[in-house]
C-alpha positions as CSV (number, residue, x, y, z in Angstrom):
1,X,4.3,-5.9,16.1
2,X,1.0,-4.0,16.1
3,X,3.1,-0.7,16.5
4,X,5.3,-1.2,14.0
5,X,1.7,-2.1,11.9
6,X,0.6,1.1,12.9
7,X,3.4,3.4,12.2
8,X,3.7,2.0,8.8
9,X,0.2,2.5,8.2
10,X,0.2,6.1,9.0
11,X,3.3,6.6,7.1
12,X,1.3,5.1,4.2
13,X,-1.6,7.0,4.7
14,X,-0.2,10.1,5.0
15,X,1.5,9.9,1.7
16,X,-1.4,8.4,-0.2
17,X,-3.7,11.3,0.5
18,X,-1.2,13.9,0.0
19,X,-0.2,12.7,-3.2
20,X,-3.5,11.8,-5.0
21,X,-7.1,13.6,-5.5
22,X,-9.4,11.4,-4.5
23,X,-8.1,10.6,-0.4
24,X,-11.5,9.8,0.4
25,X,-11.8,7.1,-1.8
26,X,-8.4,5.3,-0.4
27,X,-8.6,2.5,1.4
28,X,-5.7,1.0,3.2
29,X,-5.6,-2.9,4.0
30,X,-2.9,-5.1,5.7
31,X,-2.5,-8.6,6.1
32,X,0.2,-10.5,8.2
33,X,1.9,-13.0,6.3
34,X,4.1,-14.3,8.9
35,X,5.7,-13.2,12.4
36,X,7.8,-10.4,11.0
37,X,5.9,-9.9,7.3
38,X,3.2,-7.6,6.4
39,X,1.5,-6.8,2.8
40,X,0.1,-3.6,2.4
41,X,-2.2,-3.2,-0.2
42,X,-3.6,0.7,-1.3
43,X,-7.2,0.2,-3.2
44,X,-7.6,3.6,-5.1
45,X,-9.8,5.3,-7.6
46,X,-8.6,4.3,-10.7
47,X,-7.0,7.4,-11.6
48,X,-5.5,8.1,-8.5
49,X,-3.6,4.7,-9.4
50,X,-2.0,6.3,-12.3
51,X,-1.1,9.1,-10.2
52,X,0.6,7.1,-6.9
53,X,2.8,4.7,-9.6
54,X,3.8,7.8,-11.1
55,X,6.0,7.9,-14.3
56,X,7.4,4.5,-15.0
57,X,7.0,3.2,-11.7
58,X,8.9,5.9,-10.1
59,X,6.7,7.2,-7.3
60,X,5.8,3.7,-6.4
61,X,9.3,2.3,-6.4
62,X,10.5,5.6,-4.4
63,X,7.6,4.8,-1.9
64,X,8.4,1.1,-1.4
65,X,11.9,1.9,-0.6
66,X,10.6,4.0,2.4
67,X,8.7,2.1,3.7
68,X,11.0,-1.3,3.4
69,X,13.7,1.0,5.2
70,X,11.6,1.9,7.9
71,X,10.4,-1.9,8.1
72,X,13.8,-2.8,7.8
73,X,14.9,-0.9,11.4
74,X,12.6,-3.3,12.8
75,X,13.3,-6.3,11.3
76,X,9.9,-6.8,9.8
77,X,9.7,-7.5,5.8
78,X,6.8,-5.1,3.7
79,X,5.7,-5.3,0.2
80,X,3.1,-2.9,-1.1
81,X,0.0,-3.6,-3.9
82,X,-1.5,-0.7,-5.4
83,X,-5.0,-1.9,-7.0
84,X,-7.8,0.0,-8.4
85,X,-11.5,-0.5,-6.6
86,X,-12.5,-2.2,-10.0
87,X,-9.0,-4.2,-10.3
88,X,-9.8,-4.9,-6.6
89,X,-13.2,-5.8,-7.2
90,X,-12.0,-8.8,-9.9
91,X,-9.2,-10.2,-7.7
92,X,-11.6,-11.1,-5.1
93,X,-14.5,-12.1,-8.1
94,X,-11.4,-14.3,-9.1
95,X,-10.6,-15.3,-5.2
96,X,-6.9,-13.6,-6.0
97,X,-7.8,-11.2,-3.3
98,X,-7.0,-12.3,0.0
């Protein structure tokens, strides 16, 4: 499971920074919900947020599909969160977080 983790991380990463300004600010978490399902969950700068959903959700929607396909050929289920630091910052105030 930890490679299939890993290659959807990089696949994650590697789209982030190439599609928003502030890469350096990214930060990239995963939790395993069960034996075969992961959550990621992009924290961003609050612009960069704007920038990675894209037009009505279309960026965002068009990266979920890629990645749930490439979850998919391994039987592992995926959902993605994309969260500003400060929207971050009051789900885990609120213990919403996890």
């Amino acid at each position: 499971m930890q490679a299939v983790t890993d290659r959807l991380k990089n696949f994650l990463q590697y789209v982030a920074v190439n599609l928003i300004d502030e890469p350096t600010q990214a930060q990239l978490k995963v939790a395993e919900l069960g034996p075969k399902k992961l959550r990621f969950k992009l924290v961003l700068a609050r612009q960069d947020v704007a920038m990675l959903i894209g037009r009505n959700g279309f960026t965002a929607s068009a990266i979920r599909s890629v990645l749930k396909a490439a979850a998919e050929r391994e039987g592992v289920q995926v959902s993605l969160q994309i969260h500003s630091h400060e929207e971050e910052a009051e789900l885990l105030a609120r213990g919403d977080g996890h």
